[in-house]
Structure formats: C-alpha cells, structure tokens
N, C-alpha and C positions, 0 to 999 in steps of 0.2 A: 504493500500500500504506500501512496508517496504520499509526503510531508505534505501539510497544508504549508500554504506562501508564506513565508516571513515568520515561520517557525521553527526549532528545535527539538528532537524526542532528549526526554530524560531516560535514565536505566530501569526506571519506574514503566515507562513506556509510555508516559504525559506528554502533550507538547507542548510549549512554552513559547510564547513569542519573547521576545530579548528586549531589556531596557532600554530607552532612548531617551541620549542626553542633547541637550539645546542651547546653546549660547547665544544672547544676543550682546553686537557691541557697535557701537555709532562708530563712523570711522572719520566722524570732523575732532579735531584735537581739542577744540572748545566750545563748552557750550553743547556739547552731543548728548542727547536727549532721548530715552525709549519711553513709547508708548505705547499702552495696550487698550487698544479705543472701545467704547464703549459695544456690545454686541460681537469684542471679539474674544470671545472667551479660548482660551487654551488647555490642553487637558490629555492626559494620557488615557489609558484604557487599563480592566481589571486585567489582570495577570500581565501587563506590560506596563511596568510603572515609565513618566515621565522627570528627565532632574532639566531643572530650568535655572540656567544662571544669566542673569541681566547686572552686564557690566557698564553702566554708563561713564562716557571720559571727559576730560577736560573740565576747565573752572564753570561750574553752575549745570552740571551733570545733571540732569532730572530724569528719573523711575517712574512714572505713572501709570499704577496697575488699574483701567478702567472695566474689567472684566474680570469674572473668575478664571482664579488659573486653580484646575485642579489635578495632582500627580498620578494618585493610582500608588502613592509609597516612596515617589523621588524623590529628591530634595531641591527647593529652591532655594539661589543667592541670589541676593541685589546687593551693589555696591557704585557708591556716586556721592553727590552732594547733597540733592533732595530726596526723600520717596515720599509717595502716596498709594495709598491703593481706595481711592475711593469709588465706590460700589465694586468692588475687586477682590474679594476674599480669595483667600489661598488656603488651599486644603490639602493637605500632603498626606493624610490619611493611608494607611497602607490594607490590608485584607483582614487584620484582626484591631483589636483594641491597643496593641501596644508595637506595632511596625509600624510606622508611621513615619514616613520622611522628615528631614530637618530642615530648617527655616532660617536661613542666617541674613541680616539683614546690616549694612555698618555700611552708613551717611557720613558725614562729615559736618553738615549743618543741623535741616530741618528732616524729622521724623514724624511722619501723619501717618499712625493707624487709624482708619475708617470704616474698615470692615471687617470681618473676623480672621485670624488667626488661627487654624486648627491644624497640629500635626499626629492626634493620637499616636504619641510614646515617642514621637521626635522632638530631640532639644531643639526650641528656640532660643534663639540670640539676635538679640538689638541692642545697636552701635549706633548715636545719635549726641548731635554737635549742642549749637544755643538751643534749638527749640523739640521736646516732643510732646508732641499730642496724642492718645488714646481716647477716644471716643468708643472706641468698639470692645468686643473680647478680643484674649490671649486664651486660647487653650493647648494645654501639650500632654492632656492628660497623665501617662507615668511618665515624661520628658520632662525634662529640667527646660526654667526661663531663667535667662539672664539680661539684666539690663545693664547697658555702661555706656560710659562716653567713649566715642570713636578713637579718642586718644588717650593713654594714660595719664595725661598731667590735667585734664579738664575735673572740675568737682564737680559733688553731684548731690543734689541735694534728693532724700526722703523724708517726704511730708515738709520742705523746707525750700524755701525760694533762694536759698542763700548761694544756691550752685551753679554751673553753667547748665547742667545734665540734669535736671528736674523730675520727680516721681512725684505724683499728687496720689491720695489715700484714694481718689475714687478709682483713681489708674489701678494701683495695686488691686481693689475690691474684682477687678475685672479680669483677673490675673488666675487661671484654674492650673493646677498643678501639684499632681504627689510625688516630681522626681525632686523634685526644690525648687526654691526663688533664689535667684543669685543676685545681687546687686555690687558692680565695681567689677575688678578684674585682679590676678594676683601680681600685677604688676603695677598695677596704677599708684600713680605717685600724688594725683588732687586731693584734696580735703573732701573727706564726705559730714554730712551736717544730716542730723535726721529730727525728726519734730518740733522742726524750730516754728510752725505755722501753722500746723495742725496736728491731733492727737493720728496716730499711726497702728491701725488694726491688721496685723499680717494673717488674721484667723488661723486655720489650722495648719498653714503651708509650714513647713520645715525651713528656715530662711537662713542666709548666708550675706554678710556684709563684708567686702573683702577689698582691702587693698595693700601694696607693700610697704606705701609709708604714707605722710601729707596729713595725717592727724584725723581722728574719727571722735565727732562728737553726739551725744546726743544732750537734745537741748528741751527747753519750753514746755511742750506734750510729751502726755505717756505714751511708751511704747510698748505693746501687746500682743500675745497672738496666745494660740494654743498647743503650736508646733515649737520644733527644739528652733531655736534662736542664739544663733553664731557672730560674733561678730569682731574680725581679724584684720588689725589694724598693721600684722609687719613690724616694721620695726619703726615706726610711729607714737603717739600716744593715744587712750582712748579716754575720753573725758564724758562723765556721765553729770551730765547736770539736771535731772530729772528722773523719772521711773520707768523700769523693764520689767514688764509682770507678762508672766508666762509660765501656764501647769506641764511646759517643756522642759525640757534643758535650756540653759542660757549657759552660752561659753561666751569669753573676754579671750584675746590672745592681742598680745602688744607688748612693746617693753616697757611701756612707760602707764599705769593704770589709776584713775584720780576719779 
C-alpha cells in the first residue's frame, strides 16, 4: 500500500505527517514590519504541528498579530521593537493537556497582549521594554510564565510604577499557571520594586522573583499568595518594608537581608 502525500509510517505502522517550521523576516533594515491582517488567520493541523517565528528588523520593528495563529503543539517566537496581537490569539496547544508549544515573545519597547495567550504545558516568556499592557489572558496551564525586561539592566516594577518593566495586580490576576510565575531573569542587574502602589495577590501560583543583583524591595502593600513565594535577589540586597503573608513557603536569598 503506498504512503499517503506528505507522510511518514512509524514502526507502529501510523502515519504521521512531519512538522512545519515558518519564519517570517522583513528584508528592509529599518523600520521592517510583519503583519498578520485581519481574516488571515494561520495554523497548522492535528498531528502536524506548526513553529512560527516572526522576526521583525531594524529600528521600530512592528509584530502585529491581526489573526489567530494556531500551532497544533509548535512553538511560536516574535522578536522586534513593538508587538501586538490584537484580535490575534495564539494557541500553541498541542494533543493532550500538557504538550503544548512555547510562546516566547522579547520586544525591546512596547508589549500589547490583546488577546489570549494559551500554550497548555508550554513555557511562556515575555521580554518587554517602557511599556506593557495585558488586557487579555496568559495561560500555560503546567508551563511556567515568565515576565522580564528585554534587557537585564531595565527595573521592573510588581504592583509598582516605580520600574521601567511594569506588572499591574490585575495583569498578574490574569496570569493561569501551575509550572510557576517567574518575574526578572537570573541575570538581570535592575532594581525590582514590588507593592509600592498596590497591594499584590499572586493566589495560588508558586512564584519566583529573581535577579543577580540591583537590589529587590518590597515596599507600601502587602504581598500575598497561597503558593510557595521565592524571592532571589543575587548578590544584591532584599529590603522588606512591608508584609509577605503566605500558607506557602516564603524563601529570601541575597547577601544582604533588612
């Protein structure tokens, strides 16, 4: 019997059609811009997952996801100055509950989530300069989210205006995830500043504040949840001027602790 087109037999004696990866990259050196206009949705198929990487280049690079991109289990990256994906969810969802493609996204400026985020069991990660917005969800169901600034030396503030890299509490509320919440990176050298402007509910997520140095404080509002609550300052200082109530774990790691 011959092979259906564009297929492979496994030892099983299945046949499989093969993954397909996609890059798109603008080839003007400034200012090169991808778009994914509205009604043009993108998408792989079940048992052929799709990986989508949109590279846009040069100073004022814009991603604008106007459509669903969904994988089938790939993974998609964007990388540039701006992104959006408004009315554009991305769904990297793979065939069970916890295969699920990853989602990596890292701006340079401004960050617009608009519409939903799902990768069931694949890590998200968002890289985002002065400005980010969430309006929508994040879901990575057993996948870890991490938030940080594009670059290590940018601060970042949770629940607190005082950063260039901002997380507001309603941001967080909208943040689904049992592999953890990340915030910061293990290198980053900015100040992170947490409840300086609003009280900070991480509910039950298991959460992770990390950077190598640049001093971590928490300040003004309580800080809360019901998951274990880490917070790794490096070789920095961590300065608590306020309250961390948690029926978690709570870890401190820094050299310097006040």
């Amino acid at each position: 019997m011959e092979e259906p087109s564009g297929t492979s037999r496994s030892s099983s004696g299945k046949y499989h059609r093969p993954s397909v990866s996609l890059t798109l990259t603008p080839s003007q050196v400034t200012g090169g811009t991808i778009t994914i206009a509205s009604g043009a949705a993108i998408s792989g198929t079940s048992g052929s997952p799709l990986s989508l990487t949109l590279a846009a280049a040069g100073v004022g690079a814009t991603v604008a996801v106007g459509a669903p991109v969904t994988t089938f289990g790939g993974n998609f990256s964007s990388t540039g100055t701006t992104f959006t994906n408004l009315a554009g969810a991305i769904d990297t969802s793979g065939s069970s509950a916890s295969n699920g493609g990853s989602i990596t996204l890292n701006h340079s400026t401004t960050m617009t989530i608009a519409a939903p985020l799902i990768s069931r069991g694949g890590n998200i990660s968002i890289a985002g300069g002065s400005t980010f917005t969430d309006t929508s969800t994040i879901n990575a169901g057993t996948g870890t989210v991490t938030l940080r600034g594009s670059a290590d030396t940018l601060a970042i503030g949770i629940g607190s205006t005082t950063g260039t890299f901002n997380i507001t509490q309603a941001q967080i509320a909208n943040i689904t995830t049992t592999g953890g919440l990340f915030f910061g990176h293990s290198s980053g050298t900015g100040a992170i500043h947490i409840g300086t402007n609003e009280v900070v509910n991480f509910g039950a997520k298991n959460v992770t504040v990390q950077q190598a140095s640049g001093g971590m404080t928490v300040e003004g509002s309580t800080v809360n949840g019901t998951g274990a609550l880490t917070f790794n300052a490096g070789t920095g200082f961590f300065l608590n001027n306020s309250q961390i109530l948690s029926t978690g774990a709570i870890s401190v790691i820094a050299d310097q602790v006040t």
